[in-house]
C-alpha positions in Angstrom: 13.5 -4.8 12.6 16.6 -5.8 14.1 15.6 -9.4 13.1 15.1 -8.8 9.5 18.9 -7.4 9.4 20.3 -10.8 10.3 18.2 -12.3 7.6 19.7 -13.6 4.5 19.2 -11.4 1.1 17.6 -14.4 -0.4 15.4 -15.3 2.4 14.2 -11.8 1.6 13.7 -12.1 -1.7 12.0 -16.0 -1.1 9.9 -13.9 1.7 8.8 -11.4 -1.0 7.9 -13.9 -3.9 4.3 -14.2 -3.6 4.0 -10.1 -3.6 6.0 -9.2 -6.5 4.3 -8.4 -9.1 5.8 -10.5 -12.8 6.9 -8.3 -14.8 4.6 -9.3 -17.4 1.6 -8.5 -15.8 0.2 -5.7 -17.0 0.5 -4.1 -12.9 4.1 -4.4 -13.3 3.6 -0.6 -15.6 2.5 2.3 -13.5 0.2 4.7 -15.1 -1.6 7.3 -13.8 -5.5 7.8 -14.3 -4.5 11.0 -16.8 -2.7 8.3 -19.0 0.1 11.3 -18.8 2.9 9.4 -17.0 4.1 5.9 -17.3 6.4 4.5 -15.3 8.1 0.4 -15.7 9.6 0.1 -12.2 12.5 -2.4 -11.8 10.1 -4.5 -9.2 7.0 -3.7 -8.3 4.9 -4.7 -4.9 1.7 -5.3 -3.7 2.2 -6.1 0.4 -0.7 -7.3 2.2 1.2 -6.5 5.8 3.3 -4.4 7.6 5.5 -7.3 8.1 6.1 -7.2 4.2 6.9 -3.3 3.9 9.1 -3.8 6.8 10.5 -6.6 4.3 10.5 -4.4 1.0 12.1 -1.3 2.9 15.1 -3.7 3.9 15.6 -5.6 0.6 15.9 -1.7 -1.1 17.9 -0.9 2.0 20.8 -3.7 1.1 20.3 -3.1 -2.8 20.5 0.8 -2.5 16.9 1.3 -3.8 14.2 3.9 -3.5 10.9 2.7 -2.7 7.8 5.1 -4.4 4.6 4.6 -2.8 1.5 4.4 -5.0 -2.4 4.1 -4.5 -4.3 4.0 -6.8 -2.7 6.7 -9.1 -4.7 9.7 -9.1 -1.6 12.3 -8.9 -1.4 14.4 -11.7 1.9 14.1 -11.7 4.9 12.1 -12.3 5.3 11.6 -8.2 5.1 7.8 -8.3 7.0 7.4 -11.4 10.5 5.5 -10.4 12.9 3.3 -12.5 13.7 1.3 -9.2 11.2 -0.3 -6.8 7.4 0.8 -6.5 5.1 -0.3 -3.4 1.3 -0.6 -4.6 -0.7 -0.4 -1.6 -4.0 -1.5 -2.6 -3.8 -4.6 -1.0 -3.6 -2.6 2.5 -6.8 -1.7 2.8 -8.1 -3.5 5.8 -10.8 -2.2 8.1 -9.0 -3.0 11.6 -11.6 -1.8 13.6 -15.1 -0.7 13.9 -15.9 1.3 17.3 -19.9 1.1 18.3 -21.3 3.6 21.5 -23.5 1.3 23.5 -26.7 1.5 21.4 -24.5 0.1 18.5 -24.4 3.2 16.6 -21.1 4.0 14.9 -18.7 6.1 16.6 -15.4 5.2 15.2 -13.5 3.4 12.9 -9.8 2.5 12.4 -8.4 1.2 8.9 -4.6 0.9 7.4 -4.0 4.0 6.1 -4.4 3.5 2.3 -8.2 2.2 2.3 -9.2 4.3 -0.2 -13.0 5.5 -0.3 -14.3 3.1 -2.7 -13.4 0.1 -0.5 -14.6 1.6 2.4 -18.2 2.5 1.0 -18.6 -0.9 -1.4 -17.1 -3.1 1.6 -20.3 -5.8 2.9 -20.0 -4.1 6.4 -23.0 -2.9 7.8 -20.8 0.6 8.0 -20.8 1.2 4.1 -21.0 4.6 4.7 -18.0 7.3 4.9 -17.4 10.4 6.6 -14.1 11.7 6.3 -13.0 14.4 9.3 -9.3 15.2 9.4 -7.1 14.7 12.2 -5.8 17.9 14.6 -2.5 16.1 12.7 -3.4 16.5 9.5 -3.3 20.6 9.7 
């Protein structure tokens, strides 16, 4: 992280181009799937990599923004709504890692954390099936 302090602002902003979404696309408004709460965020991003949040966080970091998070939008509530900058993450759904026991059955899987369901079970893997335990973490 230290190395994306010494960076220029506009090398950030260069770095971030081809994830911003234009304001005229129609991705650029968040709404949520009740149609209840709209939201037109002052940028809006759709990262592909950790390297790129790392990036977002520290352009909002120098411009004093808040970053809001949003999936796919199925709060009821105005959570994601922000004025300032808005981090889509359906572009971080990536399956990292498919663990097989020695008979190639499935044991385990590993996937950035926003792969929502739908990718999971209409991805071409061979492992288009889900079953969701929670972590001890998760309570």
């Amino acid at each position: 992280m230290s190395s994306l302090s010494s960076l220029p602002t506009q090398s950030l902003y260069n770095s971030l181009e081809d994830v911003r979404v234009p304001p005229s696309s129609p991705r650029a408004t968040f709404t949520n799937w009740a149609g209840t709460y709209v939201c037109r965020p002052c940028a809006v991003f759709e990262p592909r990599t950790e390297d790129q949040c790392a990036r977002i966080f520290e352009l909002a970091r120098r411009e004093g923004k808040t970053v809001r998070a949003v999936g796919v939008g199925h709060s009821p509530s105005d959570l994601a709504c922000t004025n300032e900058y808005m981090l889509r993450t359906t572009k971080l759904d990536k399956i990292l890692e498919v663990g097989l026991l020695l008979d190639y059955t499935f044991q385990s899987s590993s996937a950035l954390g926003p792969l929502s369901l739908h990718s999971l079970s209409s991805s071409s893997s061979p492992w288009s099936f889900v079953s969701v335990v929670p972590s001890p973490s998760d309570g």
